[in-house]
VOKE-975915 format. One line per 3 residues: number of its first residue (from 1); their letters; for each residue y, x, z of C-alpha. Coordinates in Angstrom, 1 decimal, decimal comma. Layout:
N
NUM> A> Y/X/Z | ...
//
This chain:
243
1> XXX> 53,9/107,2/-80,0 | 51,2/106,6/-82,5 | 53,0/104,8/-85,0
4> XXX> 55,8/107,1/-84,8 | 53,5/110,1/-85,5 | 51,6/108,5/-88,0
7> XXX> 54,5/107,3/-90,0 | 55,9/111,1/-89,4 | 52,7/112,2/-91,1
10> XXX> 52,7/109,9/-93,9 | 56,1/110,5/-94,8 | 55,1/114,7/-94,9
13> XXX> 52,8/114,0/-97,2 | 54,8/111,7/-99,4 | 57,6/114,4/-99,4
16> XXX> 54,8/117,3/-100,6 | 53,4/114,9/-103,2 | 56,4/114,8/-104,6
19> XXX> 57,6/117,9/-104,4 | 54,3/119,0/-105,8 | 54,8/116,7/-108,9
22> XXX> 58,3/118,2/-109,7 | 56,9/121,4/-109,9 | 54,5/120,1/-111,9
25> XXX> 56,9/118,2/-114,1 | 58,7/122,1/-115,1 | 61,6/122,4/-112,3
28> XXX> 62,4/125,8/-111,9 | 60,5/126,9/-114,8 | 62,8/129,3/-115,4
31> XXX> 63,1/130,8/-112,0 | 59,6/132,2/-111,2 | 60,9/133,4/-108,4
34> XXX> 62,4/130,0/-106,6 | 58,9/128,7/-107,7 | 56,8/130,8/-106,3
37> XXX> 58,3/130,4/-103,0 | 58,1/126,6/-103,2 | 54,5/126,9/-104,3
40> XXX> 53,8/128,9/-101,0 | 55,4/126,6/-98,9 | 53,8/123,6/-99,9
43> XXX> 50,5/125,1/-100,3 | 50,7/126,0/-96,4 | 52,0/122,5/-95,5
46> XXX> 49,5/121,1/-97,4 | 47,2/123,8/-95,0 | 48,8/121,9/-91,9
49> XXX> 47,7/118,3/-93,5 | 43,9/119,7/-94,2 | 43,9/119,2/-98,0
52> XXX> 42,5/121,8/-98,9 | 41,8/121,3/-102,4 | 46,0/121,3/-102,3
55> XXX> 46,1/124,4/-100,3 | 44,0/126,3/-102,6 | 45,8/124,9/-105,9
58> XXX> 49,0/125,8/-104,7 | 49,0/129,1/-103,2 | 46,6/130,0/-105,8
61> XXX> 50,0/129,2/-108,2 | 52,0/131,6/-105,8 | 49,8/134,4/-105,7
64> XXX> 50,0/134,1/-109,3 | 53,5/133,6/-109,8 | 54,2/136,4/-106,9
67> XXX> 51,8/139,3/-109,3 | 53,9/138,5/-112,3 | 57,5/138,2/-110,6
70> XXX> 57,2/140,9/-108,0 | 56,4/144,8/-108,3 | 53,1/145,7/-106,3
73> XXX> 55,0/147,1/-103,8 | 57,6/144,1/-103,4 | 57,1/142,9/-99,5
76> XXX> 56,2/139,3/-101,5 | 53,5/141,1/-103,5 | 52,0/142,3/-100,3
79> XXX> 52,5/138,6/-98,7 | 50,7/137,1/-101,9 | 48,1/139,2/-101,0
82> XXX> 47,4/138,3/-98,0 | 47,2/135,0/-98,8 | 44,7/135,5/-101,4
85> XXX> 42,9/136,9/-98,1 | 43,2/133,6/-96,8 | 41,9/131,9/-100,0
88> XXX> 39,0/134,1/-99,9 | 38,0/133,1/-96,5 | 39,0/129,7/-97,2
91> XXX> 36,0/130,0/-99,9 | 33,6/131,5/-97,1 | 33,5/134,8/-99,2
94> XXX> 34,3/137,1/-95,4 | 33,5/140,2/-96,5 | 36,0/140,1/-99,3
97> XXX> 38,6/138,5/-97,2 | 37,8/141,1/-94,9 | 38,4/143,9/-97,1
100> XXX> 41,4/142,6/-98,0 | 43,1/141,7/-94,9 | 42,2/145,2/-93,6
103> XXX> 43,6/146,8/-97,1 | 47,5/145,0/-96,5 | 48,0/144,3/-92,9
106> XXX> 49,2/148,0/-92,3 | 51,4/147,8/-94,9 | 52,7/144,2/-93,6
109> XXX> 53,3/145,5/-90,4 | 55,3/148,4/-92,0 | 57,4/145,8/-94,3
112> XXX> 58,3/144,2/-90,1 | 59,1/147,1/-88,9 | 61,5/147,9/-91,7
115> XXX> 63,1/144,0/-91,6 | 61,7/143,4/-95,5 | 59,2/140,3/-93,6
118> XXX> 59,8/138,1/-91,0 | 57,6/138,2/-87,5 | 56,9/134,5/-88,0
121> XXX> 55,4/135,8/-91,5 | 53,4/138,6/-90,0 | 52,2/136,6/-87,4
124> XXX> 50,8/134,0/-89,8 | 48,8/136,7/-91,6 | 47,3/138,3/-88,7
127> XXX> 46,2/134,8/-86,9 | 44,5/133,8/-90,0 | 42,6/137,5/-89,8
130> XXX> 42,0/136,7/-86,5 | 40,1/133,3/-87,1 | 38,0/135,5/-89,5
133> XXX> 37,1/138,2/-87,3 | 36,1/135,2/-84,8 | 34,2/133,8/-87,4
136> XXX> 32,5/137,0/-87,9 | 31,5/137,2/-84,2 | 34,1/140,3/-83,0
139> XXX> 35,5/138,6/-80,3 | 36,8/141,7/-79,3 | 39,0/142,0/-82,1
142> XXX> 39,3/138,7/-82,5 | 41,4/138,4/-78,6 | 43,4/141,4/-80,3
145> XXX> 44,6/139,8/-83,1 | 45,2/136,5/-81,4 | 47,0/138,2/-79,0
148> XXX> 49,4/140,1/-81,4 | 49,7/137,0/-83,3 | 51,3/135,1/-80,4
151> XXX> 53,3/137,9/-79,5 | 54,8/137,9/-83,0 | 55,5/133,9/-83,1
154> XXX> 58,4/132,9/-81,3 | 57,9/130,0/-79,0 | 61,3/128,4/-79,0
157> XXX> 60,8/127,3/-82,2 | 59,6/123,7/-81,5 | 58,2/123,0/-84,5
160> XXX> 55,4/126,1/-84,0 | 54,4/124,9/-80,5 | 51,4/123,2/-82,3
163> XXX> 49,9/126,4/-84,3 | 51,1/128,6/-80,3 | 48,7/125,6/-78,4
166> XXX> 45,7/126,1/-81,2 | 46,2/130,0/-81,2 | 46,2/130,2/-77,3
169> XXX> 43,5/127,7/-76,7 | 41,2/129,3/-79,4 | 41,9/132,7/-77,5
172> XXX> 40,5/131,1/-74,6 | 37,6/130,5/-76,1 | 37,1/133,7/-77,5
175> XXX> 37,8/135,0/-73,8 | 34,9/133,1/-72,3 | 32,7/134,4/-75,6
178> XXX> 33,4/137,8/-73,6 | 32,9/136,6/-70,1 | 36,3/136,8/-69,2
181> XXX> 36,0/133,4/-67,6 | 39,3/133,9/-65,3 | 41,8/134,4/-67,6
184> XXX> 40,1/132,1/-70,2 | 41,0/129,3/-67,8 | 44,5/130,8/-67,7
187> XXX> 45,1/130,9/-71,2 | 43,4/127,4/-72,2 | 45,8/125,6/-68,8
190> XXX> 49,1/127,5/-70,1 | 48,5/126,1/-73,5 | 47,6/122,8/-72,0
193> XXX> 51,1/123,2/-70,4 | 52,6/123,7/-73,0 | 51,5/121,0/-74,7
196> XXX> 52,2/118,8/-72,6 | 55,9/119,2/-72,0 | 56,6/119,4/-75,8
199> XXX> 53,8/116,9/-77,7 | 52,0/115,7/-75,6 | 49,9/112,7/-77,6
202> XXX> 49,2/115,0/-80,2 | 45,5/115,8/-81,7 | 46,2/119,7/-80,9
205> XXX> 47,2/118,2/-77,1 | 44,2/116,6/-77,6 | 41,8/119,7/-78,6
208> XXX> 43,5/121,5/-75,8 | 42,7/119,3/-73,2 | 38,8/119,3/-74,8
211> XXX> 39,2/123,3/-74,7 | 40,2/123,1/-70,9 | 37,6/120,1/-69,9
214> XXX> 34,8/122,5/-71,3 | 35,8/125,5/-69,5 | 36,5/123,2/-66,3
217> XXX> 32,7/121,9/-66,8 | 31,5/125,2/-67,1 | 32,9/126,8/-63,8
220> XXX> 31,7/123,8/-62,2 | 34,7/121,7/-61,6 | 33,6/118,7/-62,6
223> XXX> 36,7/116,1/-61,5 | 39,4/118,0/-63,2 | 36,8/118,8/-66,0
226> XXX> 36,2/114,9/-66,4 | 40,4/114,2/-65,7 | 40,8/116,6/-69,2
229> XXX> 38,5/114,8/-71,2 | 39,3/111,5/-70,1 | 42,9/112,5/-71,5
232> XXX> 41,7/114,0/-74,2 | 39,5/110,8/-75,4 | 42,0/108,9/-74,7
235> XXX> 44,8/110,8/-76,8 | 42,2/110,9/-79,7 | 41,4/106,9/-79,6
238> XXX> 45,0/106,7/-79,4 | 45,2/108,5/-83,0 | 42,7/106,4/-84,0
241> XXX> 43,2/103,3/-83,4 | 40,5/102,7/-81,5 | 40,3/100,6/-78,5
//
C-alpha cells in the first residue's frame, strides 16, 4: 500500500545516507578496493531514488577509486568506464558519452563472455547506452540495445521487475517511433502484465499503464485506452496523496 511503500522508500534512503556518511567519515580507507565498490553501489541506488547530485558525487568517487585500484585492463576498470559514460550523458554531453560507450562495450561484452562480469552488469551498461541512442533519435538502435538489454537481465530476480517494466515499456515506445504499432502494443501489455502480478501500485506500474493508454488512444481504442489511464491516475494520486 502507499504507506508501506513510502515508508520502504524512506527507510532506502535513510540506509544510503548513512552509509554515504561512513564513507565519508574514513571506513575502509584502507581498502580502496571495498570502497570503491560501496561507492558504486550507492551511487546507483542513489540513481534509483533520482538524486542525482548523489549519483554523480558517488560514482564519480568509484570511477576514481576504480583508475587508481585497478589496471586498465581490470574488468572493474572497464566497468568504471562505462559509468563515466553514464555520467557524461547524465551531464547532457552525448557525443562524448557516445564515444565512450561505443569505445568499452565490446570489451564488456568480451569480459561476459569470459565470466570476469556479471550479465546483470552488462545489461545495465547497455540499457543506459540504449536510453542515449534513444535520446539521440536512432530508434533503430535504440530497440537493439533495449532488446539485448532485456535479454541480458534476468527476470526472476524480483527486485529488477521495476527497471524490466521501464526497459520494455520504453521499447514500446521506441517501437511505435518506427511504426511498428503491433508489436509496440505487445511489448507495452506484457510489461503491463508484468507489473501487475508483481507491483502493481507502483509509479513504474503506473507509467506503464500511461505507456499502454497512449498507444490504446492512438489505435483508436478508446475504452481500454481510458480503463489504463484511469488506473494509472489513480495509482499516481495514490502515491500522492491526493484525493
Amino acid at each position: 500500500n502507499k504507506r508501506s511503500e513510502s515508508s520502504d522508500k524512506n527507510s532506502l534512503t535513510e540506509l544510503l545516507t548513512l552509509a554515504a556518511k561512513r564513507l565519508e567519515g574514513g571506513e575502509f580507507a584502507n581498502e580502496p578496493e571495498v570502497r570503491a565498490d560501496l561507492e558504486r553501489i550507492i551511487g546507483v541506488a542513489f540513481l534509483g531514488e533520482c538524486k542525482f547530485d548523489l549519483v554523480k558525487k558517488h560514482l564519480s568517487e568509484w570511477i576514481s577509486l576504480a583508475a587508481s585500484s585497478y589496471p586498465p585492463d581490470h574488468p572493474k576498470a572497464k566497468l568504471a568506464l562505462a559509468d563515466r559514460a553514464g555520467l557524461l550523458f547524465l551531464d547532457g554531453k552525448l557525443a562524448e558519452s557516445e564515444a565512450l560507450y561505443r569505445k568499452i562495450l565490446p570489451s564488456l561484452r568480451s569480459e561476459e563472455r569470459n565470466g570476469r562480469i556479471s550479465r546483470l552488469e552488462l545489461g545495465g551498461v547497455v540499457n543506459t547506452f540504449a536510453y542515449l541512442r534513444r535520446t539521440q533519435g536512432d530508434s533503430a538502435e535504440a530497440e537493439r540495445l533495449f532488446r539485448e538489454s532485456l535479454a541480458w537481465v534476468p527476470s526472476t530476480v524480483l527486485p529488477l521487475h521495476l527497471d524490466l517494466a521501464t526497459t520494455r515499456s520504453t521499447l514500446a515506445l521506441t517501437l511505435a517511433e518506427e511504426g511498428k504499432f503491433d508489436e509496440a502494443l505487445a511489448t507495452a501489455k506484457q510489461a503491463v502484465a508484468e507489473q501487475a502480478r508483481d507491483a502493481g501500485n507502483s509509479a513504474v506500474c503506473g507509467c506503464s499503464l500511461t505507456v499502454l493508454g497512449g498507444l490504446l488512444t492512438d489505435q483508436g481504442d478508446y475504452e481500454k485506452a481510458y480503463s489504463c489511464l484511469t488506473r494509472a491516475e489513480f495509482i499516481f494520486r495514490q502515491l500522492s496523496g491526493a484525493k
